[in-house]
C-alpha positions as CSV (number, residue, x, y, z in Angstrom):
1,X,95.7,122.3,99.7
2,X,92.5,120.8,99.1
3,X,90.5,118.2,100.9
4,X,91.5,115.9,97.6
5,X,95.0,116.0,97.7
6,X,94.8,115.7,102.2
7,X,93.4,112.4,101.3
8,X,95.4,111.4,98.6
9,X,98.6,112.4,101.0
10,X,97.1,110.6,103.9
11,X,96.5,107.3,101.7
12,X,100.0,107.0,100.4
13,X,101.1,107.7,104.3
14,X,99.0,104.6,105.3
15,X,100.0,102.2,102.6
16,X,99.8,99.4,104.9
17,X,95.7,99.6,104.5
18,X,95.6,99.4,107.8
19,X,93.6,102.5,109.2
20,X,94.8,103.9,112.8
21,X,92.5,101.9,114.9
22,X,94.1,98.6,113.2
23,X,97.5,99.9,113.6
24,X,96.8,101.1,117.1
25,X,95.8,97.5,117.8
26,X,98.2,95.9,115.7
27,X,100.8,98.1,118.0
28,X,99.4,96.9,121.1
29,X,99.3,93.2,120.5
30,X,103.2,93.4,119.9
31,X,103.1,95.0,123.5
32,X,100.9,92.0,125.0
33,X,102.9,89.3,123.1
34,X,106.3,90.8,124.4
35,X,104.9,90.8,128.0
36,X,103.8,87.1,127.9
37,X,107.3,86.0,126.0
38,X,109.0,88.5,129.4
39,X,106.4,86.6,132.4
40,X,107.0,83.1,130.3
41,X,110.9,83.8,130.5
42,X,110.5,84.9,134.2
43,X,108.7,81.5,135.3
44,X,111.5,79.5,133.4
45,X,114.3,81.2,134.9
46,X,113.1,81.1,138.5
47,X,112.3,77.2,138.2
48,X,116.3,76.7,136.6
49,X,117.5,78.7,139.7
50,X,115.4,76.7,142.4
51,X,116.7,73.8,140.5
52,X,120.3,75.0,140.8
53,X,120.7,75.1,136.9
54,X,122.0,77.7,135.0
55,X,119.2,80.3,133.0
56,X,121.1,82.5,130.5
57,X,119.2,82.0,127.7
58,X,116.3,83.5,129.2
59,X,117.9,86.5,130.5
60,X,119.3,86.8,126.8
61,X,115.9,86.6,125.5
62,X,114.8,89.3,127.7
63,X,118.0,91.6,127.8
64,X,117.9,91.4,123.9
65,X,114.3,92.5,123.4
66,X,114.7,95.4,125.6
67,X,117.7,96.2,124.0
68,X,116.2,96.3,120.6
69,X,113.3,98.5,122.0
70,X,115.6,101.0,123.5
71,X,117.8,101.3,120.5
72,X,114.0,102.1,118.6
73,X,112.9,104.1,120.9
74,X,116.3,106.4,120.6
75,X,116.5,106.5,117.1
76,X,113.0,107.9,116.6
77,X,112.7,110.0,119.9
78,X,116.3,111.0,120.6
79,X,116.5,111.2,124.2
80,X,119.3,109.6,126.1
81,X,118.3,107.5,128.7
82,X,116.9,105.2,125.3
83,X,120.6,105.3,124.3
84,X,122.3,104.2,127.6
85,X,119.4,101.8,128.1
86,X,119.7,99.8,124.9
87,X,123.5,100.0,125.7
88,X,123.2,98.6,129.3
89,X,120.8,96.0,127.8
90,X,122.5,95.2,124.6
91,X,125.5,94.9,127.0
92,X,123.8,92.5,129.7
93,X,122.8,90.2,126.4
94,X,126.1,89.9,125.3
95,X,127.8,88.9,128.5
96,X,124.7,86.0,129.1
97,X,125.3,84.9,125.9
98,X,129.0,84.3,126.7
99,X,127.7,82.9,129.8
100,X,125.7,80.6,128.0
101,X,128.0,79.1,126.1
102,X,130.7,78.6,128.6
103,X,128.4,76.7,130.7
């Protein structure tokens, strides 16, 4: 294989145009945005409970993200603590949802 057709290869890989510093920062800001969205949900949560009130949604929001990572992170590494992590999670969504709702 010549240096040509590496290139070529590589460029139809990376159709995104983004090279792998952008994606490597693209990737990372996800990270930074999910742990804001996780401290936000965290502040609102512990001010409902000092209040007495009920906080469901917010555990929802959480329980569902790290679900949906999990489940990711299984399909493309195969490794089973991913598996029974997105399940626990996906789980712990489902029953605050319910929660939610009969509240």
């Amino acid at each position: 294989m010549d240096r040509k057709e590496i290139l070529e290869k590589n460029k139809e890989k990376n159709r995104s145009g983004l090279d792998e510093r952008e994606q490597r920062v693209y990737n990372f800001s996800f990270g930074v945005g999910a742990v804001i969205v996780g401290v936000l949900c965290l502040v609102f949560s512990l001010y409902k409970a000092l209040n007495r009130e009920p906080f469901y949604e917010y555990v929802v929001i959480i329980t569902a993200y790290l679900c949906t990572v999990f489940i990711y992170q299984f399909k493309n590494l195969k490794r089973l603590r991913y598996l029974i992590s997105g399940i626990v999670t996906g789980v712990a969504a489902a029953v605050c949802m319910v929660l939610f709702f009969m509240v």
